[in-house]
C-alpha positions as CSV (number, residue, x, y, z in Angstrom):
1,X,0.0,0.0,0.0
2,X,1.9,3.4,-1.3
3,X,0.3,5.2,1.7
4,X,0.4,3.4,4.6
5,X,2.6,4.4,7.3
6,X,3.5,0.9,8.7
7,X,3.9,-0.6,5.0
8,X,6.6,2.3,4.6
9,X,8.3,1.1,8.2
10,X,8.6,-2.6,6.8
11,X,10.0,-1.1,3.6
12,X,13.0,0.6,5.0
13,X,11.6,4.0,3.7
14,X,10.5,5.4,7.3
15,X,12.9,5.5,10.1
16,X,12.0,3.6,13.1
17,X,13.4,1.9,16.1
18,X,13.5,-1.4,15.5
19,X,13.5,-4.3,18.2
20,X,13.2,-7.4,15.9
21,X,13.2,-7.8,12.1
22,X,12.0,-11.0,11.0
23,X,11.5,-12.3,7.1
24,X,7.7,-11.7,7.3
25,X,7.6,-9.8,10.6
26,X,9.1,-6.9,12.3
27,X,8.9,-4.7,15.6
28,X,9.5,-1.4,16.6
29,X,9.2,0.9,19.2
30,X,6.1,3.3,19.3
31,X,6.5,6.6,19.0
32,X,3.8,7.3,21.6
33,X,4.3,4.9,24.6
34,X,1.8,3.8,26.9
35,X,3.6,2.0,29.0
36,X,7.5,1.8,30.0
37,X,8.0,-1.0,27.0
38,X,5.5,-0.6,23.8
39,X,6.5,-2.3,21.1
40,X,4.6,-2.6,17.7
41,X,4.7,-6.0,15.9
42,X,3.4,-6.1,12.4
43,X,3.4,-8.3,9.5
44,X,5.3,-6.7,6.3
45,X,2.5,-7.2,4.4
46,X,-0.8,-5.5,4.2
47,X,-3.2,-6.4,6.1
48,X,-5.7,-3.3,7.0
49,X,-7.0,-5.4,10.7
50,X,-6.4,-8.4,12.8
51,X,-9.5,-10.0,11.4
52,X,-8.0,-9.7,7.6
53,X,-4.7,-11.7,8.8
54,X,-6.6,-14.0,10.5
55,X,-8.4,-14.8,7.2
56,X,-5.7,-15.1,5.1
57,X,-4.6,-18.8,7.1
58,X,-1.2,-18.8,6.4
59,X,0.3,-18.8,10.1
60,X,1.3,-15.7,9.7
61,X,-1.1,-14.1,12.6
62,X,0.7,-17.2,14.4
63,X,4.0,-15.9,13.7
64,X,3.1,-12.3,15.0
65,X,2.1,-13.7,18.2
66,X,5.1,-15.7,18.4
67,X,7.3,-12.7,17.8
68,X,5.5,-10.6,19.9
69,X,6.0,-13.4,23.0
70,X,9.8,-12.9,21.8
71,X,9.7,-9.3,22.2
72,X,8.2,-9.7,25.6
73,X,11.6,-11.8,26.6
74,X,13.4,-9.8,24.8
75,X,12.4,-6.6,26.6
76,X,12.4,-8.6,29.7
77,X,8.6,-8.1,30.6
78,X,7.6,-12.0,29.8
79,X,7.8,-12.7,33.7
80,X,6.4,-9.5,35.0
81,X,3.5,-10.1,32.2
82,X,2.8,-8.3,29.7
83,X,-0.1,-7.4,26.8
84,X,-0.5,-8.2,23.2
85,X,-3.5,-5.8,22.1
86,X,-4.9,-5.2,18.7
87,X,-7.5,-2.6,17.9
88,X,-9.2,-3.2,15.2
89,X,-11.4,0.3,13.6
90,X,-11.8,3.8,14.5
91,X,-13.8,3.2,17.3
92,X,-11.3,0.9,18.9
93,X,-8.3,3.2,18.7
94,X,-7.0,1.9,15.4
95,X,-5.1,4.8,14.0
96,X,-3.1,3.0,11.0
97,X,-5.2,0.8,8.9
98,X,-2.4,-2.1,8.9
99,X,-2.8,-4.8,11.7
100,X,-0.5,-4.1,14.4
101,X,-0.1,-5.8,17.9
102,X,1.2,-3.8,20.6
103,X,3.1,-5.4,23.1
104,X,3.2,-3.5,26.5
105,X,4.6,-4.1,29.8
106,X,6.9,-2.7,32.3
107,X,4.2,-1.0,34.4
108,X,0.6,-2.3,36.5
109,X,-2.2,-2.9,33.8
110,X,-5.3,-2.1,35.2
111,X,-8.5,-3.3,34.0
112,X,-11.0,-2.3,32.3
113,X,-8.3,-0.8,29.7
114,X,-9.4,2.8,28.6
């Protein structure tokens, strides 16, 4: 997608900080933290929600997960706990229409979330 934000991050063509840059995954840092470790895992490819991937059954929204768990070690949140979240539409927060799972941890997650 020519104009998508995130498709430009996997390309190279926008600078970001990233933590882990897999063949059909990669993660970087969000450049609006919620928490004291916010990490954004997204597939390269496009796929404008989490529902999309989860159509397209070719283990890639198993992959993301899987990276997103390594992230969470990586960071060093795993044992602490952490949370994967994906908003999917407008009305959930969803502020780039390509899937994206944030990984957060490193502070007290309270419940309900916003």
């Amino acid at each position: 997608m020519p104009e998508c934000l995130f498709c430009g991050i996997a390309a190279g063509e926008i600078p970001a900080t990233v933590v882990l840059d897999g063949k059909r995954v990669i993660a970087f840092r969000d450049v609006n933290p919620q928490a004291s470790t916010h990490v954004l895992v997204i597939p390269r490819d496009h796929y404008p929600n989490v529902a999309a991937l989860a159509s397209a059954g070719d283990g890639l929204l198993n992959e993301l997960i899987t990276e997103a768990h390594q992230v969470a070690v990586a960071e060093g949140i795993a044992d602490s706990g952490y949370r994967i979240v994906f908003n999917t539409g407008p009305g959930a927060g969803q502020t780039v229409g390509h899937v994206h799972a944030h990984v957060l941890g490193g502070r007290p997650m309270t419940w309900p979330p916003g």
